[in-house]
Structure formats: C-alpha cells, structure tokens
N, C-alpha and C positions, 0 to 999 in steps of 0.2 A: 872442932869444925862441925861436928855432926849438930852439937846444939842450935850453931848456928844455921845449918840447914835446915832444921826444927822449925825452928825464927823464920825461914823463909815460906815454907810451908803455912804456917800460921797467919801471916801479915798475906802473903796470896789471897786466901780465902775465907780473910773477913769481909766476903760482899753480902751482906745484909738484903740485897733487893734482891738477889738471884731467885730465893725460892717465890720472887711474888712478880716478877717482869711481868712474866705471859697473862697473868693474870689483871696487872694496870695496864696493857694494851688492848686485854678484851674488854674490862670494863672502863675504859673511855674515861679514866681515869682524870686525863688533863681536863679543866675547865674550858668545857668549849673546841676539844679537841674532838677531831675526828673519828667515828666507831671505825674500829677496826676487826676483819673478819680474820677465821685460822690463817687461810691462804696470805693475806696481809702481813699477819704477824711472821708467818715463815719466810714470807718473803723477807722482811726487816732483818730477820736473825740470819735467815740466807744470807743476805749480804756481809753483813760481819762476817761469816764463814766462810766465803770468795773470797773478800780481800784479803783474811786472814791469810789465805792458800796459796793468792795471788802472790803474797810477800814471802810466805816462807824458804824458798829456796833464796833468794838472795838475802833475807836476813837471816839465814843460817848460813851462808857464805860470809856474810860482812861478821857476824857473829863468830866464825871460824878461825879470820883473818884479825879480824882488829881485837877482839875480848869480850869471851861470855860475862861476864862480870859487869861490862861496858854495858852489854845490849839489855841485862838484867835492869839497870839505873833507868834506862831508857824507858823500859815496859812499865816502873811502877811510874817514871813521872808523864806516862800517855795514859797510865790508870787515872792518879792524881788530877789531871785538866777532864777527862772523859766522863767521871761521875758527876763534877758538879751538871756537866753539858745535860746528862739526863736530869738530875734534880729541877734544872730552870725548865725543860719544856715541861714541867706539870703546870706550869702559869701561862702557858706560848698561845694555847688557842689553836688559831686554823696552823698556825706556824709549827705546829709540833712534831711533827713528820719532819721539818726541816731540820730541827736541834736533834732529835732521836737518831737520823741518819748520820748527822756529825760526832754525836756521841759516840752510834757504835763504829765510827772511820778511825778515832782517836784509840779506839777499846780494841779494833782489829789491827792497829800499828803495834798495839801494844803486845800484844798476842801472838805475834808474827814473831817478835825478839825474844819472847819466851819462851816458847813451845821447843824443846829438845835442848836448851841451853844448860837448865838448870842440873838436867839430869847428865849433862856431858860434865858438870863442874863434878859433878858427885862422881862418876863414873871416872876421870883424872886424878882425884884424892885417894880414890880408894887404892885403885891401881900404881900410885904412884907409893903409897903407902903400906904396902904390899897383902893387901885385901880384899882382891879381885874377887875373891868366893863368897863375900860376905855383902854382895851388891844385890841380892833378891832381899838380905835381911834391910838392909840401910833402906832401899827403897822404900819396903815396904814398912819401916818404920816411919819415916818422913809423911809417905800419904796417908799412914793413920794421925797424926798430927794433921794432914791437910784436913782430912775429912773429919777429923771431928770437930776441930776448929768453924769447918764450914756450917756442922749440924747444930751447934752454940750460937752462930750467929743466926742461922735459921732462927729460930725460937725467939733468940734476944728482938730479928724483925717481924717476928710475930706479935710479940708485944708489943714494942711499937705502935705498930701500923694497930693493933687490938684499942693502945688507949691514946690514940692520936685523930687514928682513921688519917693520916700522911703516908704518903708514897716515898716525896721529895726526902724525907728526912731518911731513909734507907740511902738516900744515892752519899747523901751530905756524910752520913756516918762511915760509908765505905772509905772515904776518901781519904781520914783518919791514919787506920793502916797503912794504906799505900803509900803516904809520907812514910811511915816508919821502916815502911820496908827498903826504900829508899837508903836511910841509914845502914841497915843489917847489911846490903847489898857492898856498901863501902869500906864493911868492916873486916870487906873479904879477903885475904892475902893475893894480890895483885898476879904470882907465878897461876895462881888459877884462869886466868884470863885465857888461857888457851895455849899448847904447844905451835900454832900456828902461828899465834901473836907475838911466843916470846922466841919462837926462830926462825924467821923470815924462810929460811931453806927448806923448811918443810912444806911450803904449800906447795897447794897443784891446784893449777887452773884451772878446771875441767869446767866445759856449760853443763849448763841443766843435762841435757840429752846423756852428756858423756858421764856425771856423777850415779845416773838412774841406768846406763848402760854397764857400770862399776859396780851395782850391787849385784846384776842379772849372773854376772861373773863370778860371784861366791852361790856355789850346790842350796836352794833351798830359802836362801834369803830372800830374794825377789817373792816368792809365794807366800812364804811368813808375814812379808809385810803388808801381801794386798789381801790375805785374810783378816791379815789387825784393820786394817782400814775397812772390811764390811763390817765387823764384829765391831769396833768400838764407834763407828758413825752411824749404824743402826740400831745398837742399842743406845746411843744417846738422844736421839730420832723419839723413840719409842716412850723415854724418860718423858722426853718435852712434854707429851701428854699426860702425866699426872696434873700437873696443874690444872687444866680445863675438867680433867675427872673431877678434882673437889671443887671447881665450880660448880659445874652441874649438880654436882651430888647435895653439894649444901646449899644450893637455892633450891631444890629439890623436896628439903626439909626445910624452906624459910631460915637460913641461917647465913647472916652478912660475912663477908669476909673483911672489906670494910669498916673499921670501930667497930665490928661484930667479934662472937666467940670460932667464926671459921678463921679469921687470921693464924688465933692461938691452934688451931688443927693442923693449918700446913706449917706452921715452926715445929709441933712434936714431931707432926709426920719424915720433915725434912732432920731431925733432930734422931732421930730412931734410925732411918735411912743412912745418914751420913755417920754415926758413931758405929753405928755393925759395919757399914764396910770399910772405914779407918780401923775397925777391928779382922776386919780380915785379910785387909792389906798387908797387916802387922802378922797375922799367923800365916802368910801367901808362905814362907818358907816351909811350913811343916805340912801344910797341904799340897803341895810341890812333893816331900817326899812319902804323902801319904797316897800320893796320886801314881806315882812311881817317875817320878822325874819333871825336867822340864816340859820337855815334850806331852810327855801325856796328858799332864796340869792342863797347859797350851790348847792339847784336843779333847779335852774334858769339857773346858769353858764353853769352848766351841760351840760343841756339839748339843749344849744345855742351855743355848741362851734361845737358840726359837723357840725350844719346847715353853719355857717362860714364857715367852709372849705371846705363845698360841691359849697356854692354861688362863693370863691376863685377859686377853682378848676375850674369849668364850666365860670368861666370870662376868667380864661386863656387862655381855647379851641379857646375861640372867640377872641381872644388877645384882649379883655377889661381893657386897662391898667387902668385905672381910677380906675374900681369897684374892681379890685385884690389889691393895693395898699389901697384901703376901706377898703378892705374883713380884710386884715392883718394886718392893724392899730386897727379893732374893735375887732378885735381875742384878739390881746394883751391888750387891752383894759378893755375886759372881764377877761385875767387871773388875770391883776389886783385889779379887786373888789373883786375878789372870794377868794385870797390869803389871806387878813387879815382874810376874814370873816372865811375860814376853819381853819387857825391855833386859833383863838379864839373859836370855836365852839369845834376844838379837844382837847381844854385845858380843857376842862371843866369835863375830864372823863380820863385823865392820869392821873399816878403817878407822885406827882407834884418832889421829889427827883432825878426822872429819865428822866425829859424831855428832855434833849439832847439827851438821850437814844435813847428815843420813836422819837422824831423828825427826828433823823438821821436811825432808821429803815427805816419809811416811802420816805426819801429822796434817801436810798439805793437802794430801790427797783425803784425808778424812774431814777436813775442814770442806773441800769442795767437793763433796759426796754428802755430807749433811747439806752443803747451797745448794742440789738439786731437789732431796730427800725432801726438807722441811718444806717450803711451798707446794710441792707435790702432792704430799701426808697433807696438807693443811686443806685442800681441795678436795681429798678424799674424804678428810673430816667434817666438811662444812657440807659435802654434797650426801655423803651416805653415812657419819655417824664416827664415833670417836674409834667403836670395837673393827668396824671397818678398815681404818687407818692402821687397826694394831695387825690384822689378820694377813695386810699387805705387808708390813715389817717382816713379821715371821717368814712371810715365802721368802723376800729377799736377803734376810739374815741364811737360809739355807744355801746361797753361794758361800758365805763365809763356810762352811761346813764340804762341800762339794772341794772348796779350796784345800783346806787342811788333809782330806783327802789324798788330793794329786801331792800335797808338800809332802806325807808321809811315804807315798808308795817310789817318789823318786828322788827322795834323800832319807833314804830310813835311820842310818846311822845319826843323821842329821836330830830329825825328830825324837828317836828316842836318848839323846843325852840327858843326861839326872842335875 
C-alpha cells in the first residue's frame, strides 16, 4: 500500500503550470485577454480558496459517509475536465476570465474532496495495520514523493514553456496524470473507503457547529488547529510572491520568461525548493526527535517562520537576490517538517471515524483565510511594493506564534508529547 500511496502522491503533483499561473495572469498571457493586476490575480485564486472552504466540511462529511477512495476518483476527474478548461482560455480573448473562473470552480470541487481524505486513508492502514507510530514516517515519506515529483515537473514546465514560449501546453500535460491517478485511486482496496462507510452504525450526524464544538472538547486541539491554519495559510500567502519576485527581478536584467532563459530559472528554482522540502518532509521524524518531540518540532516551526519572512522581506528592500531566494527555499523547507509532524501530533486526540471530517475543517479554514489574505497582500503589493506585502505576512504570521503560546501554557502535557 505504501507504494501505492507513493503513486498517489506523484500523479497529485504533476501540475506543470503551478510554478508559472501567477506569472500567465500577470503577463496577459491569453491573446487578447485582459491585463490582470496582484489584487486581480488574488482575487481569482481567492476564489478557488472560498469555494474550496465553502465545500469542505460537507465533502469531508459525504467523504466520511460514503468513501474516501470515492471522493479521491471524484478530485482527479474534476482535475482531468479543469486543466483542459485553463488550457482553452489561452485562446478566449475578452472571455477569459469567464473560462479561468470555471476552471478554478472545477479545480476547487476537486480540492474540497481531497483535502484530509487521502491522509485519513493513510492514517486507517496504518492503524488498522498496527503502525500507528510510524504515521510521522509514512507521511513524511509520501510528501517527499509529493514534492519532489512537484519540483520535476517544475523544470520539465520550464522547459516547455523555454522552447515553446506556450502556457496552454502545461495545463494539457497536467491532465495526463490526473487520468492516471484516476486508475491508482481504483486500485485501492475498497475496506479503505472509510469505517463510516463500511458500518452504517458508526456515524454521527453532527452539523458544522456541533463537529467544530467536538474538537473544542478535546484539551488543546482547538488551538493546534487555528495556529496550523495562520501558519500554513500565511506562509503559503507569502510563497505566492516568489513568482512576481522573478518577474520583476528578470525583466529587471532583460531576461524573458516567455521562450526566454527565465522560464528555465523558475523550474530550477521550483526544482531546488520542492526536492529540499520532500527531503525534509522525509527526515520531519528525526528532526521531531532532534527537536525534542512533537510538540516542540510544532513550536519551533512556529516560531521561525515570521523571522523568515521578515529576513525575505528586508533582503528584498536591498534587492539581496541571493538571501530572498534563501529566505523562500528555507520557509518552504520549514513547512515541510512541520506538516507531518502536526498531522501526526493532531492524530492523536481526533475522532479516529471522523478524520476526513476534522482534517478538512482545519484545511477550510486555511483555504478561507488565504480567500481573504491573497486580494488583500495583492493591494498591498500593487499599491506599496512586493517587500511591503511580505513585512505585513510576518506581523500576521506572529498570531500563529502568540497561539502556540496560549496552546502550550494550557495543555502543556499536551504540547510536550514526543
């Protein structure tokens, strides 16, 4: 099974266009389509990340109920119809806002059924398998597969787009995978579909209110989950701005990203970025216990990702390209340790019938905390400057810090588990 989680991991995150989106909606990429400013673009991405949010708690309930395995087939064939959708508006003209928006409606159904599914399937195998301890390794072996996989395709769309100068053909290639993954997803043994789905007797209806009044109920949990949601929606906030950075930076020194040698820049970039933190994903167990446990791993991450983006920020003032390309390699680097370690840490105090649930709560709430963040940042960035945008990250990344705080001093036993 594990290989085949592997497989899923892989076939996820061959999107080819990712590292180059922000960058065809600020360069007006489509023929005849409309320039689009930060705030625009956040707004666009915004959206995906509400409706994402929007959905999550009832597709992690129908997820819970009917089979993770189900809703996984679901995600790759809303991926499968949703790439070509961006690939055609590069020909749409004024229409392209109308296809971009349908694309990301199709990208955010899909996303809604994934988000905590896959990691409930993993999280039932192992446990049922009798492996429970070994769910910081698994994880964090699977997302060094996700991410290095992601940081291959980076580069393979750097080329691309280097000897094409096409956008479209990144969305057409993504699409590839996502059939395949389609298959991996069926090759799954069906008793994974969920304990809720294979015994009627175990659910519990709770609404929204009452599933998110169920977590407040367990010491500590509640506050782990709303410092994961400033921590990983603010630093992914924060990430969105590399792209615009090697814009700027490489028209700066005349160098196209377009059939230019910047494409091949942001694929190593994305390429370097994505393989170090599928490598640290993959060491997240031994830095877990070189950190002295969960917990402190947890409030390490914490506590070290504003200093990041304050040292990013303040590189950029001085145009320090070196140390901002540092700054955002160790950022990402960081959310990668911290990720297995938190979803192993918050396993330990869910209701184990309801994890897609609970997973996809906490992932809602980061989904619409980036829908407010990204048009916001995007205003900040169009009106006072990109290092701007980062220096307002880092203040509000310090709630995340203020949180971990209140979670240590009144669940300490909690916090410091290994």
């Amino acid at each position: 099974m594990i290989v085949r989680f592997c497989l899923y991991s892989v076939f996820k995150n061959l999107r080819f266009f990712e590292p180059f989106l922000v960058l065809y909606l600020l360069a007006n990429a489509a023929a005849g389509g409309p320039e689009l400013r930060y705030v625009q673009v956040g707004a666009l991405i915004g959206y995906q990340k509400w409706l994402t949010g929007m959905l999550e708690i009832p597709s992690g309930a129908a997820t819970d109920r009917w089979g993770r395995r189900r809703a996984l087939i679901l995600c790759f064939v809303c991926y499968a119809f949703a790439f070509p959708v961006f690939a055609l508006s590069g020909g749409a003209g004024a229409s392209q806002l109308v296809l971009l928006y349908a694309g990301m409606t199709l990208f955010a159904i899909g996303e809604a059924f994934r988000t905590g599914s896959h990691k409930a399937i993993m999280l039932d195998w192992l446990e049922e398998s009798g492996r429970s301890e070994d769910a910081t390794r698994v994880i964090g072996l699977t997302r060094f597969f996700s991410k290095t996989s992601a940081g291959l395709s980076s580069l393979a769309g750097g080329i691309l787009v280097y000897l094409t100068g096409r956008f479209d053909l990144l969305f057409w290639a993504a699409t590839v995978p996502a059939l395949f993954g389609i298959v991996v997803m069926y090759s799954y043994p069906r008793w994974l579909e969920g304990e809720q789905s294979r015994d009627p007797k175990s659910r519990r209806d709770l609404s929204w209110s009452g599933r998110v009044r169920a977590l407040w109920a367990v010491p500590g949990t509640a506050l782990l989950m709303l410092q994961s949601v400033v921590f990983e929606s603010h630093v992914k906030v924060a990430q969105h701005y590399i792209q615009p950075f090697f814009k700027e930076g490489l028209q700066s020194h005349s160098v196209a990203i377009v059939g230019g040698a910047g494409a091949l820049a942001v694929g190593i970039y994305y390429l370097v970025q994505d393989v170090l933190g599928g490598t640290a994903s993959l060491f997240a167990p031994r830095v877990q216990s070189w950190w002295g446990g969960a917990g402190r791993a947890n409030r390490i991450s914490v506590l070290l990702a504003p200093i990041l983006v304050v040292i990013v920020a303040s590189a950029l003032t001085q145009n320090w390209i070196g140390l901002v390309v540092t700054g955002f390699v160790l950022l990402a680097t960081l959310q990668n340790v911290r990720r297995p370690v938190f979803v192993s840490l918050l396993n330990r105090s869910i209701d184990k019938p309801q994890r897609a649930t609970t997973l996809s709560i906490e992932s809602q709430a980061r989904s619409w905390s980036f829908a407010v963040l990204a048009p916001t940042t995007g205003w900040v960035a169009d009106h006072y400057g990109l290092s701007s945008c980062l220096f307002l990250v880092a203040g509000l990344l310090v709630v995340g810090v203020v949180l971990e705080l209140l979670q240590h001093r009144g669940t300490r036993g909690f916090g410091e588990v290994s």
